[in-house]
C-alpha positions in Angstrom: -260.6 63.5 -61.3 -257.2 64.3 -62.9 -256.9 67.3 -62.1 -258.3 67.1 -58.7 -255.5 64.2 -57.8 -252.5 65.4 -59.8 -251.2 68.7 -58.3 -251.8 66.7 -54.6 -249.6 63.7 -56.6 -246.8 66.0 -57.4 -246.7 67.8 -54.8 -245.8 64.9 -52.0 -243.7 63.4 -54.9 -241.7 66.4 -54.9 -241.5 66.0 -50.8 -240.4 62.3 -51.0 -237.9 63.7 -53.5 -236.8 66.4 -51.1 -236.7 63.8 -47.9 -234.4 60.9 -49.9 -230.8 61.6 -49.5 -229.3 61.5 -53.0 -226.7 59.0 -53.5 -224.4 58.0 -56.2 -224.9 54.5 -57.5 -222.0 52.5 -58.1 -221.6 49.1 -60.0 -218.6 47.1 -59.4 -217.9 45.4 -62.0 -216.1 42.4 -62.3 -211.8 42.3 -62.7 -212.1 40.4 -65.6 -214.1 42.5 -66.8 -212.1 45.6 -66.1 -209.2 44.0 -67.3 -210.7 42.7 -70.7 -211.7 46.2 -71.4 -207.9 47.4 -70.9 -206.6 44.8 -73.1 -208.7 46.0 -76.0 -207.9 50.0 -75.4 -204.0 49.0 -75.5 -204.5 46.8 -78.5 -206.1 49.2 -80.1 -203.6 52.3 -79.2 -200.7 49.8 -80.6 -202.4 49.3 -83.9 -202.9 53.1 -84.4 -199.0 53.5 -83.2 -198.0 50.8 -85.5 -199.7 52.3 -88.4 -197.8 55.7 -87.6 -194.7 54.6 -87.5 -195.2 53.1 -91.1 -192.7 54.7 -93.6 -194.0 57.8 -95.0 -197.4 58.2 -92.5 -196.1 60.8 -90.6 -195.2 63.2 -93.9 -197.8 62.7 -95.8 -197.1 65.9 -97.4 -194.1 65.1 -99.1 -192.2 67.9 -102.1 -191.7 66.9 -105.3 -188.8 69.3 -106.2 -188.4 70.1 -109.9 -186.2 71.4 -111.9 -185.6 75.4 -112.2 -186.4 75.3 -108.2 -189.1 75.0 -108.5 -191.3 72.1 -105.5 -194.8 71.1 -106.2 -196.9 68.6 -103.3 -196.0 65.2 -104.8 -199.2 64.4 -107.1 -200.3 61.1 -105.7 -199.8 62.7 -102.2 -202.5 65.2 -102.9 -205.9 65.0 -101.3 -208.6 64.1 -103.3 -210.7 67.2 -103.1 -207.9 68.3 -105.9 -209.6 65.5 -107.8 -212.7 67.3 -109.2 -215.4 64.2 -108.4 -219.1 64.3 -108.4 -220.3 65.0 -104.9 -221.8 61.3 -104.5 -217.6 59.6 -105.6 -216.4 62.0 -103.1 -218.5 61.1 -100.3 -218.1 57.5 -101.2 -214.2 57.9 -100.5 -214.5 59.6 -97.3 -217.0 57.1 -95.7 -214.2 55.1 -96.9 -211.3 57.4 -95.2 -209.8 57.7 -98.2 -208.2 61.3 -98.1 -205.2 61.0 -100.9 -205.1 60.3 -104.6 -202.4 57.4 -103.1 -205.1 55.5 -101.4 -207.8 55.5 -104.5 -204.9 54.2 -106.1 -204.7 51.6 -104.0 -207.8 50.8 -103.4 -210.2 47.9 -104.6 -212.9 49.7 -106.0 -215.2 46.6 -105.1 -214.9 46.7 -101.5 -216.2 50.0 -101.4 -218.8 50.8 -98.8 -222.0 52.3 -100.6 -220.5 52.9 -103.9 -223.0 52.2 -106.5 -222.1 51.5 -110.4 -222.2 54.8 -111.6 -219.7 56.1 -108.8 -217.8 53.3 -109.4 -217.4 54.3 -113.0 -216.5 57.2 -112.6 -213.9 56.3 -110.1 -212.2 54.2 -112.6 -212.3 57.0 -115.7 -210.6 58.9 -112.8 -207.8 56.4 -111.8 -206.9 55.7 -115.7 -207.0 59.6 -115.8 -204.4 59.6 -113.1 -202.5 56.9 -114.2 -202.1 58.5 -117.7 -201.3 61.9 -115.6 -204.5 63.6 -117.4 -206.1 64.5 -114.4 -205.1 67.9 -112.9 
């Protein structure tokens, strides 16, 4: 019976489809609505703008110049692939967004997202490392 009925079926289903203008469906949506929705995008953009006109955000790349001429990348500036971490503490800090030595330092290892205790552990070995420059 199916397979009697279905290639009659599509075929006047494709003719229905052929015989209905197409058009384009439209919701209006309510001012307050529209205007809620702006609010939030502008809030948002000033919060990112705010954050980069924070001393030092734009340059995050500062030199460390040395004596004998010599300029290295300023250590706690450096990203913390330089940092030599277990796959699973390096993926921990960049679910976390944190991309410089400067923000582990920073950061409170107990508010980490899906850290578990041997990442944490090792996260701290490495911040006393850095702290007692024994790191690079």
């Amino acid at each position: 019976m199916y397979l009697k009925l279905m290639p009659q079926f599509e075929k006047e289903f494709k003719e229905i489809l052929n015989s209905t203008p197409s058009e384009e469906v439209t919701i209006e949506r309510p001012k307050d609505e529209l205007l809620d929705e702006i609010l939030y995008s502008v809030r948002g953009i000033d919060k990112r703008l705010r954050k980069i006109e924070e001393p030092g955000y734009l340059n995050p790349y500062r030199i460390q110049f040395m004596g004998g001429g010599g300029a290295r990348l300023a250590s706690h500036l450096r990203p913390i692939e330089d940092l030599n971490l277990s796959v699973r503490a390096f993926n921990v800090l960049k679910i976390n967004r944190i991309n410089t030595i400067e923000e582990l330092m920073l950061t409170d290892l107990e508010l980490l997202e899906n850290c578990g205790t041997k990442s944490k552990e090792e996260l701290k070995i490495m911040i006393e490392k850095i702290r007692n420059n024994d790191w690079s």
